[in-house]
N, C-alpha and C positions, 0 to 999 in steps of 0.2 A: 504494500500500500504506500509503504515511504516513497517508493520510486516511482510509483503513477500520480503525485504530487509533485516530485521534480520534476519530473516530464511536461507534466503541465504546463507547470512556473515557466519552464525554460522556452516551449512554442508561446506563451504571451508573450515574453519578454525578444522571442527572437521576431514575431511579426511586425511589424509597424502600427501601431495605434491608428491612425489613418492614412487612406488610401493616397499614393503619391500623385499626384496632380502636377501640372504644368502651370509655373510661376504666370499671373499676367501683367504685363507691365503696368506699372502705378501712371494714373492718367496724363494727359498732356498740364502744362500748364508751368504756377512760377513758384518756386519752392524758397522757402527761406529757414534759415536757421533759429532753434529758439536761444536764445540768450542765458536762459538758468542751466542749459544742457549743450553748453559749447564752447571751448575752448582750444588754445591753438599751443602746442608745447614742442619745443627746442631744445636740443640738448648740441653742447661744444665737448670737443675734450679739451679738460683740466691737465695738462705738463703730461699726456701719457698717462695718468695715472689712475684717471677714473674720466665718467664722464659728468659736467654739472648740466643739468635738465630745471629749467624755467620756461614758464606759459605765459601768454594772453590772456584775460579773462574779459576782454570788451573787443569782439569782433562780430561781424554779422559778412552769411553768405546767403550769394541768392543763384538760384538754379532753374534757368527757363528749360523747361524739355517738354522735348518734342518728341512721342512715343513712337510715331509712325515713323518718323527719322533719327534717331538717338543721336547720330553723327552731328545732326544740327542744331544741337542742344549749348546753351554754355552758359557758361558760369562765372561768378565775378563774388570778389572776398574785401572787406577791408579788416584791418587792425589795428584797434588803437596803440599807438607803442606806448600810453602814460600808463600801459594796463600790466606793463610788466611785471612777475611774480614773480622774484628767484628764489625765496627763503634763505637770502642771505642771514647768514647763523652770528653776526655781530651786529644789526642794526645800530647801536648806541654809537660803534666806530665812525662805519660810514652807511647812509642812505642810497645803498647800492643800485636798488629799484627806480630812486628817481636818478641817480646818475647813468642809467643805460637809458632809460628812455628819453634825458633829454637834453646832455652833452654831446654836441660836435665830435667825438671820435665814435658813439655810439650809435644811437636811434635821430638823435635831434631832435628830437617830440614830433616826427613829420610823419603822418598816414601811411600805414605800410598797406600796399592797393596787388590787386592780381586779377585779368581780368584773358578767361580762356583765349588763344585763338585756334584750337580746334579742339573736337571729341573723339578718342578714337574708338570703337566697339572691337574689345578684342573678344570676347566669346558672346555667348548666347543671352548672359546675364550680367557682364561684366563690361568693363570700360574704363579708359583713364585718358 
């Protein structure tokens, strides 16, 4: 009886819950990103020795697509650079955060912009 219970278990668990379907593409139109659930992160190396990783947290994207032509879809990002977040671990030293975002060897507090010019569809669901 043990083993017509494993048995079981193990065709539930080897089936698929539901039946697999063919993805459909999310409709035409203009996609933008939500702001509580986006952010944009960076990472340099540190002398070789590790890597330091710091993010955006004020940027917004927007995505026109076109389903019947994916190709002819594009896309365009700005970021703010005063949004910088490095978790620099001495604040009281230096104000790290506002010296990348807005000294002249850095960011210069100027819009950091990116705006497609093409789409390429490399598989059936995918694209860069």
């Amino acid at each position: 009886m043990k083993y017509l219970h494993l048995l079981a278990l193990s065709a539930l668990f080897a089936a698929p819950a539901f039946p697999q379907s063919k993805l459909s593409p999310a409709p035409s139109g203009t996609y933008v990103s939500d702001p509580a659930h986006s952010s944009v992160t960076w990472k340099v190396s540190h002398f070789g020795l590790s890597n330091y990783t710091a993010r955006f947290t004020k940027m917004s994207v927007e995505l026109l697509w076109d389903s019947e032509d994916p190709a002819a879809s594009k896309v365009s990002a700005s970021i703010d650079p005063t949004s910088v977040r490095t978790d620099f671990p001495f604040p009281d030293v230096e104000d790290f955060d506002k010296k990348i975002a807005g000294d002249v060897n850095f960011l210069a507090a100027q819009p950091i912009s990116f705006v497609s010019t093409d789409v390429k569809v490399t598989t059936e669901n995918q694209g860069r």
